[in-house]
N, C-alpha and C positions, 0 to 999 in steps of 0.2 A: 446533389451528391455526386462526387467523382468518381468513374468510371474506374479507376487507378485504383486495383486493388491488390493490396500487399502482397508478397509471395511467398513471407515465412513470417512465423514468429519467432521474435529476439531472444537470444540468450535469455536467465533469469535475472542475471543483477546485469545493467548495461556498461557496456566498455569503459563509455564517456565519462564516467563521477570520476575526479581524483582520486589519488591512490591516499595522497593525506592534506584535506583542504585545508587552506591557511584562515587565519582567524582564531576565534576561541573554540575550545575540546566540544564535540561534543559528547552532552553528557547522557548518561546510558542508565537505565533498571534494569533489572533482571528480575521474572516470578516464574518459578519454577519447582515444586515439592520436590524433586528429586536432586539430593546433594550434590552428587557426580556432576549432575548437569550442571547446575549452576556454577560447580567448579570450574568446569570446561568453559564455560561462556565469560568465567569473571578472568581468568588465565589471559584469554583472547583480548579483552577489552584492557585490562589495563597494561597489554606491551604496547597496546595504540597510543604513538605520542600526540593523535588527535581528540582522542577519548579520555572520561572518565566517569569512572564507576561512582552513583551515587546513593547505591543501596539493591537490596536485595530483600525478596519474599518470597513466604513460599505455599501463601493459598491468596483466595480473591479478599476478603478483609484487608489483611494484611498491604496487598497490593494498590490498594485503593489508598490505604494512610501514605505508604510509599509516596506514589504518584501526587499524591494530594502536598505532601510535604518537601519532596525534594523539587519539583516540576521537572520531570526530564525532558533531554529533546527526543528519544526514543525509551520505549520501553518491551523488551523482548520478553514475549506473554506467553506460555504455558496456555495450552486450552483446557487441559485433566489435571483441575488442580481443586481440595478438599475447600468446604466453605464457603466457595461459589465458582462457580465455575467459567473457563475464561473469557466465552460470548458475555455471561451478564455481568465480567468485571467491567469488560471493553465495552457493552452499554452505560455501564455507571460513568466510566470515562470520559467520553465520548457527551453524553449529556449534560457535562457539566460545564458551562462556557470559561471557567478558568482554569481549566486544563486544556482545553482546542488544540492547545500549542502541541502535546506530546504527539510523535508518533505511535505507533502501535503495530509493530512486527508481531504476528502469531508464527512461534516455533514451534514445529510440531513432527512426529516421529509418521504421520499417512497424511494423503492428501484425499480427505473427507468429505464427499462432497456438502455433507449439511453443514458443515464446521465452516467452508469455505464460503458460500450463501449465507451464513447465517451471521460469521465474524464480516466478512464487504458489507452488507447490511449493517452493522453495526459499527462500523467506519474503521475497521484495520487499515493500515496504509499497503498491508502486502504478508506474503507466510514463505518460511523459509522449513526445509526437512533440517531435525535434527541431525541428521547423518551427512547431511553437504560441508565441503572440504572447508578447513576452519578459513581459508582467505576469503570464500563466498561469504561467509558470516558476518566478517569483519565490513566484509564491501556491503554488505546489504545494508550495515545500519549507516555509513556512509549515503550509500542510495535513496535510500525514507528521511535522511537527514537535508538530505538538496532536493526534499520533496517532489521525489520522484515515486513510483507504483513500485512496486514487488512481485509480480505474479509471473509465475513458472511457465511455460509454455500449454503443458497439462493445465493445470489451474483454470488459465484462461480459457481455453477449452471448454473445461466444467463447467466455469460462470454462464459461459456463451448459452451452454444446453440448458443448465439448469435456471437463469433466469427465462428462457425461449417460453420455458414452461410452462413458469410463475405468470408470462407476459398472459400467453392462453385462458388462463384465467382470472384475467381482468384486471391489473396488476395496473394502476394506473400511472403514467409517465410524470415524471420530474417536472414540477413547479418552474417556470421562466422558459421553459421549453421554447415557446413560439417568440422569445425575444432574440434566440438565435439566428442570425446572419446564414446564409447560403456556406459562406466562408468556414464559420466558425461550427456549422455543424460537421461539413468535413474532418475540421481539424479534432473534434470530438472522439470522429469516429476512426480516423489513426490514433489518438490517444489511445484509441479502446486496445489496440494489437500491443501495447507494451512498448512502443518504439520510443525513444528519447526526441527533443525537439532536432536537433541535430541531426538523429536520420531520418526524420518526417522532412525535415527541410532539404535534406537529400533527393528522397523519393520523389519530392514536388519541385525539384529545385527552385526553392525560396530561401530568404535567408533566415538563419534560426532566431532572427530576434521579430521575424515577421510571424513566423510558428508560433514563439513566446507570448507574442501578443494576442493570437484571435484564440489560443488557447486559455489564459488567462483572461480573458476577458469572459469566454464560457464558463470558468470558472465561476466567477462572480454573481454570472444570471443564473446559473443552476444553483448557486449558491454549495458547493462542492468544498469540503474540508483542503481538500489534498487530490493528485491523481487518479489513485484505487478509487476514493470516490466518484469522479468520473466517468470512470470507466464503469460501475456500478449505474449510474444514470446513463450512459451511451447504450448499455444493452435494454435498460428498462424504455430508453426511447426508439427504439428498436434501428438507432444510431448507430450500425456494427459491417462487416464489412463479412460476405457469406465465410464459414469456417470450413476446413476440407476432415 
């Protein structure tokens, strides 16, 4: 492991995503019980000329036929929602190998530490506060869309402590672990801080399609959905870089 260890953590959504990637929209859910919200979020999403809205619910049933029937590329998840609630929507999700594809943004009005452990467990890509300024919104499903992580600087924090914890009691580490490269566990354990390949490949100066690669390639041994998960294995393999 390298000596090289970060000196802040990143903004929540990072600089680098485009503001509007070219290609096809992507397409968006929304589950949410509460009207207003959903208002606000549907508002958002369809002035995005990258976006489109492919449905809306408003408990965990509901969100599950959603998801099951439109497949979106992101879905913006409600955690306090009647009929199930949003960890065991995002497990139902989440274990079903033909949905893989959808992200899964948890919106949420606090940042909880069980809700936070308990959704990265159950493979969130990342959590946004309800109350952050409607362009962070917009960029974040942007950001989980070019499968990148989502986590807050707080957040990250929480995770760090709150799996530290979990680790203490005997919490055993991520499957493929030891087929990790010297390389590639470093590169794991900058994933962990939130940094994009871009400014990992800064901090080390390499180039970012050399990040891309020993990143991805951990990917695949830890067998890792997306980055959140990642970084949910980098702490469990106690792959982290100390926190202040």
């Amino acid at each position: 492991m390298t000596d090289h260890v970060p000196n802040q953590v990143p903004n929540q959504v990072p600089d680098h995503v485009p503001d509007a990637p070219a290609g096809p929209p992507i397409r968006v859910a929304l589950a949410d019980d509460e009207a207003v919200v959903r208002m606000g979020l549907r508002v958002l999403v369809e002035r995005e000329p990258d976006m489109e809205l492919v449905g809306e619910a408003t408990d965990g049933p509901q969100t599950l036929d959603l998801v099951r029937r439109t497949r979106p590329d992101v879905l913006l998840l409600d955690m306090r929602m009647p009929g199930m609630d949003g960890v065991a929507t995002l497990r139902a999700i989440t274990a079903d190998p033909a949905l893989r594809a959808t992200k899964v943004v948890v919106v949420t009005t606090f940042e909880i530490d069980e809700y936070v452990f308990d959704s990265l467990q159950a493979g969130a890509s990342g959590f946004i506060l309800k109350e952050n300024a409607p362009a962070e919104l917009v960029r974040a499903i942007r950001v989980v869309a070019a499968g990148e992580a989502l986590l807050s600087p707080s957040i990250t924090r929480r995770v760090l402590g709150l799996f530290g914890r979990h680790l203490a009691d005997g919490t055993p580490p991520p499957a493929g672990l030891d087929e990790l490269t010297p390389r590639e566990r470093e590169m794991v354990a900058w994933a962990a801080t939130g940094r994009s390949n871009e400014e990992i490949a800064k901090e080390l100066t390499l180039s970012p399609d050399t990040v891309r690669t020993h990143i991805s390639r951990a990917m695949v041994k830890l067998h890792a959905r997306d980055r959140a998960q990642l970084v949910v294995f980098a702490v469990r393999a106690g792959l982290t870089f100390p926190t202040t």
